[in-house]
C-alpha positions in Angstrom: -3.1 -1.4 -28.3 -2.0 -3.5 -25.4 -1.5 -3.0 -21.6 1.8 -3.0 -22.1 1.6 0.1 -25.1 -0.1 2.1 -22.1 2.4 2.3 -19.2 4.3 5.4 -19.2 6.5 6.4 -16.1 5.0 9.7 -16.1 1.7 8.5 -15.6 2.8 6.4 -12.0 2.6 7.7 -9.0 4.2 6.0 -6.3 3.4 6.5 -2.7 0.5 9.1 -2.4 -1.0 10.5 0.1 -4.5 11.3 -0.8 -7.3 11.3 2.2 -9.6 9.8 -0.4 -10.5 8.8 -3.6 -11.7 11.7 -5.3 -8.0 12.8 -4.2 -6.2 10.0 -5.5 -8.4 10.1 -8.9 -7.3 14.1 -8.9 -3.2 12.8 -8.8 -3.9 10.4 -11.4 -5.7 12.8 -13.8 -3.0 15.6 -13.5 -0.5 12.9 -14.4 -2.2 12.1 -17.6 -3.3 15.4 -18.4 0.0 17.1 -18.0 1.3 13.8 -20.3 -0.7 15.2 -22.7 -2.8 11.5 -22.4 -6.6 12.9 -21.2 -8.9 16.3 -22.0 -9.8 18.5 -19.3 -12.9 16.3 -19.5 -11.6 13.0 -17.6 -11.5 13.8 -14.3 -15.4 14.2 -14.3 -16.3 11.5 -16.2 -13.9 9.1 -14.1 -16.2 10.4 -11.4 -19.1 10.3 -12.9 -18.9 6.6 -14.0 -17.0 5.9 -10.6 -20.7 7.1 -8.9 -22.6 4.9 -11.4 -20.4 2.1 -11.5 -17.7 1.6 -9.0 -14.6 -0.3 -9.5 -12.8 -1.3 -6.4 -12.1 -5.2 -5.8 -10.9 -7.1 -3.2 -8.5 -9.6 -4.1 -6.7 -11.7 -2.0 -3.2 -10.1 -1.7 -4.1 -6.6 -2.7 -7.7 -4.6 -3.4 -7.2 -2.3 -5.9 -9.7 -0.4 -7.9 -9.9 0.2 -12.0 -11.6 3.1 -12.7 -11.9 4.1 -16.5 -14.1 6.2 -19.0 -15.6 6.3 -22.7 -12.8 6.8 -25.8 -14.4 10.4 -25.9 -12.2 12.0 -22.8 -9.0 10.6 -24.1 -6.5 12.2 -26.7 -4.4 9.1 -26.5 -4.6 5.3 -24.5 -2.0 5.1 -21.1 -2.4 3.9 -17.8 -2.9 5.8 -14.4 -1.4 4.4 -11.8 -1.3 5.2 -8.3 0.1 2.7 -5.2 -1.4 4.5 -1.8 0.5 5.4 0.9 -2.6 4.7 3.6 -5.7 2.8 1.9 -8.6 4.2 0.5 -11.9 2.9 0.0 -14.1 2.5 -2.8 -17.4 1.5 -3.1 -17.0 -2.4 -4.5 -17.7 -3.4 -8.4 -19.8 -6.1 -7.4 -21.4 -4.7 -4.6 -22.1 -1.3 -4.6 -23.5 -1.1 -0.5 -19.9 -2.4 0.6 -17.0 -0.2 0.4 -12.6 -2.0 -0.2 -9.8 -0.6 1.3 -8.0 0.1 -1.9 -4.1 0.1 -2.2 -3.6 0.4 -5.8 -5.1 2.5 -8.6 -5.1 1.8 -11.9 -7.0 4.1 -14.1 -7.6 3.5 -17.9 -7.5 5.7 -20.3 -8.3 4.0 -23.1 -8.4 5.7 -26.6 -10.7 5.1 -29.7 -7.7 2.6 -30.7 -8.2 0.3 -27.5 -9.6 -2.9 -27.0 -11.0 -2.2 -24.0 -11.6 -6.2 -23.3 -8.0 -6.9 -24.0 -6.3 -4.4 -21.8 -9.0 -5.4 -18.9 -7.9 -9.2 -19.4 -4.1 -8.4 -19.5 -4.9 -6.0 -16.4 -6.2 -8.6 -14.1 -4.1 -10.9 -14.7 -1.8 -8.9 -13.0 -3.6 -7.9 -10.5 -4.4 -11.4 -9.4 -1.0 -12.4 -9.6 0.7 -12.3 -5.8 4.6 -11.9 -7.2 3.5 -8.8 -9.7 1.4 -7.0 -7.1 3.6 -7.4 -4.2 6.7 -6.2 -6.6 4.5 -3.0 -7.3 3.7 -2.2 -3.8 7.4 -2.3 -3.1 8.8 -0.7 -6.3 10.8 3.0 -5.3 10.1 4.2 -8.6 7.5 4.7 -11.0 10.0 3.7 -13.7 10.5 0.4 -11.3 6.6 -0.4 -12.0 6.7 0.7 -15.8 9.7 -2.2 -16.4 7.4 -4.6 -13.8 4.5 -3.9 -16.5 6.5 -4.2 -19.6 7.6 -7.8 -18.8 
């Protein structure tokens, strides 16, 4: 299972308007549940581990934030994404005190046939890369940002 086995137009969301994260997470989960991708379950646990561990990041062109859960709250492995119409912050992976102004979401789901490693690797290198990011941002489509992840 890579990254690019996990992108699913149905499961992008492209300009939201959520007034904050638990909002945005919300989107996200009914796009994967109503794929059929997630159990009722996820949208807890994403919370739950989002309390614990948070996941936003501030990177140079564009923070974004990469929430995910255990295999268990997963039928099968896609990728939740939502680009934010305002920001929205989250409390920062490597400083839990500071908050990011988060544009982009990308939530896991990552089933019992993930490598989580892997798909976290092929993830930030997208992330970090100025040309992919910006061309997200700007995509009109969630099937625009499915063929941008594909490549």
């Amino acid at each position: 299972m890579t990254l690019k086995d996990m992108v699913f137009h149905n499961c992008i969301l492209t300009d939201v308007q959520a007034a904050n994260k638990e909002a945005a997470l919300r989107l996200i989960y009914n796009a994967l549940y109503k794929a059929g991708k997630v159990k009722e379950s996820f949208y807890d646990a994403v919370l739950a581990r989002e309390a614990e561990y948070p996941t936003g990041l501030a990177l140079p062109h564009f923070n974004v934030a990469i929430p995910h859960v255990v295999p268990e709250h997963v039928y099968s492995s896609a990728l939740g994404i939502a680009v934010l119409h305002d920001l929205v912050p989250f409390h920062q992976m490597d400083n839990h005190d500071l908050t990011v102004d988060v544009k982009v979401i990308f939530n896991i789901a990552l089933g019992e046939e993930g490598k989580q490693i892997e798909v976290l690797q092929s993830l930030m290198n997208r992330v970090l890369d100025e040309d992919v990011m910006t061309a997200i941002v700007k995509a009109g489509s969630p099937e625009e940002i499915e063929t941008i992840l594909r490549k």
